[in-house]
Every structure is written in structure tokens, then in C-alpha cells.
N, C-alpha and C positions, 0 to 999 in steps of 0.2 A: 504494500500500500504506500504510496506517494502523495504526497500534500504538493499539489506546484506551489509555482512561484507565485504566479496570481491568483491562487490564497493566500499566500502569504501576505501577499500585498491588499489582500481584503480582509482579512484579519487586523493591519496594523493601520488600516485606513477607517475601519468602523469603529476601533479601538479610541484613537485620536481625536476620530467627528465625537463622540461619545466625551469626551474629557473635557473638548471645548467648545462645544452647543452652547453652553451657557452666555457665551461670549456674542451669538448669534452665527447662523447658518456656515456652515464650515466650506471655505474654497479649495477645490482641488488641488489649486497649485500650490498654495499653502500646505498641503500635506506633500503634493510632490516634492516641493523643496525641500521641505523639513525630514523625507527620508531618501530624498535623491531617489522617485520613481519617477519614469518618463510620462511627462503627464497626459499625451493623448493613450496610453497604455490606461495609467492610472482612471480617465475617463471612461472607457472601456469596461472595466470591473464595477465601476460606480454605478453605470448602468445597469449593470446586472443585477449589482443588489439593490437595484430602487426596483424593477421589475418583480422580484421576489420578496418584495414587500419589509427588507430590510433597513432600508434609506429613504427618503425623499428627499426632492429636489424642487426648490424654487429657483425661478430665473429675474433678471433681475440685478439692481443695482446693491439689496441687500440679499440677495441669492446665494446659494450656496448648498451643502448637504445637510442632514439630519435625521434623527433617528426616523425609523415609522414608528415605530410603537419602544415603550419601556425599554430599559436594558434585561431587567426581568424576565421580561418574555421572549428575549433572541438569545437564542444558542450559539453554540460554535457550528455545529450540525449543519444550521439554515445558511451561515455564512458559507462553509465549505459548497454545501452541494447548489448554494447560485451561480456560483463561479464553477467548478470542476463538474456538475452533475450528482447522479444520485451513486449515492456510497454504494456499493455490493463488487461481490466477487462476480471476476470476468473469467473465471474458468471451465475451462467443457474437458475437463481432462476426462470424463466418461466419456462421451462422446466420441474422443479424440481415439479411447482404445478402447472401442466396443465393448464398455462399460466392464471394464476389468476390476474387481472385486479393488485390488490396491487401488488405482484412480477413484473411486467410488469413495473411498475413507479418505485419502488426500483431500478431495473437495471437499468432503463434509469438514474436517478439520480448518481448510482454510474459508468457507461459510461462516462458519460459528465465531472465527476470528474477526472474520467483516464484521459480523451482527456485533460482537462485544464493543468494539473501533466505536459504531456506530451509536450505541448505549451513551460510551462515555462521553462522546460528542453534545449529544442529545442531552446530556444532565448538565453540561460545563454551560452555564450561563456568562454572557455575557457583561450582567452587573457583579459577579463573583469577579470573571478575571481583572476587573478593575476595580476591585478591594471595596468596592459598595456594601458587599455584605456577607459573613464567615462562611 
């Protein structure tokens, strides 16, 4: 399992809008600058997480990003699978050898490894990783 890069950079860009919202609607390139992403890159991702209902966006001379909703209620999870897709194992290793008893427990083993991945994603809130709450 792989985290890209633009997670990472949607990780550290909703991290950021999240810290300084208070200050009023957070500019792109203000986060670009401040972690040296290239920001029609960084634009890109933002889009994505405003369609998945992680961000909004106003345009505008006081425009910028913002939360959609609470930090309570966004996960790591929703942030990862806007950008990368839905979490799950991509193997057909049954398939691959006509459903060979070993292949068959290999996938199950790496299944259950997604689905955990997945669990902890899903529990790690948002307002946690930024110390809002134990």
C-alpha cells in the first residue's frame, strides 16, 4: 500500500486551511509557498477535495479554501480516497492461478490488511491530528 505524493500534499494542505480558517479563507498559494508545492499541482488536489465535500471554495477578493464541514467529522480516510481513490486490494492473485488454494490465502491475508489500513484511516480524525482533542 502506497500513500502518493498528492496525499500527501492533501493531507498537509487541509491540515494548514484547518489551522488558519480563523484568519479567513485560506489561499492556495499561501500554502504553496509555505510548503514549496507547485501550485497549479496544488490547485488540482484542492479541487478534488472540494468535490468530495472536504473543502470549499469561494472566489473572490476575500476567496480562498475552507473547511466543509467540522474537523470532527473528516477523517484521514475521506482525505486519502479524494485524491488516490477508494482504498482496497488490487489483487487477483486467484484469478491469476486458477484459484490455487496458496493464492486464495495470500489474498485473503492481504484483504484483511486493506480493510485494517482502512479502519485506522477511518477512526484518525482530523480535529485529533491537530491536537483539538485527546
Amino acid at each position: 500500500m502506497k500513500i502518493s505524493r498528492s496525499t500527501g500534499y492533501a493531507l498537509v494542505a487541509v491540515g494548514y486551511i484547518a489551522m488558519n480558517y480563523k484568519e479567513g479563507a485560506v489561499l492556495a498559494a499561501r500554502i504553496s509557498k509555505e510548503y514549496n508545492i507547485p501550485l497549479e499541482y496544488l490547485l488540482k488536489i484542492l479541487q478534488q477535495l472540494v468535490r468530495a465535500n472536504v473543502l470549499r471554495s469561494k472566489r473572490g477578493p476575500r476567496g480562498g479554501f475552507f473547511l466543509a464541514r467540522p474537523a470532527e467529522s473528516i477523517t484521514l480516510l475521506e482525505i486519502i480516497e479524494a485524491v488516490d481513490g477508494p482504498l482496497h486490494s488490487h489483487l487477483h492473485l486467484a484469478e491469476q492461478t486458477n484459484n490455487a488454494p496458496f493464492s486464495q490465502k495470500m489474498e485473503e491475508v492481504c484483504r484483511k490488511a486493506t480493510d485494517e489500513v482502512r479502519v485506522i484511516y477511518e477512526k484518525a480524525r482530523l480535529s485529533k491530528m491537530l491536537g483539538w482533542e485527546a
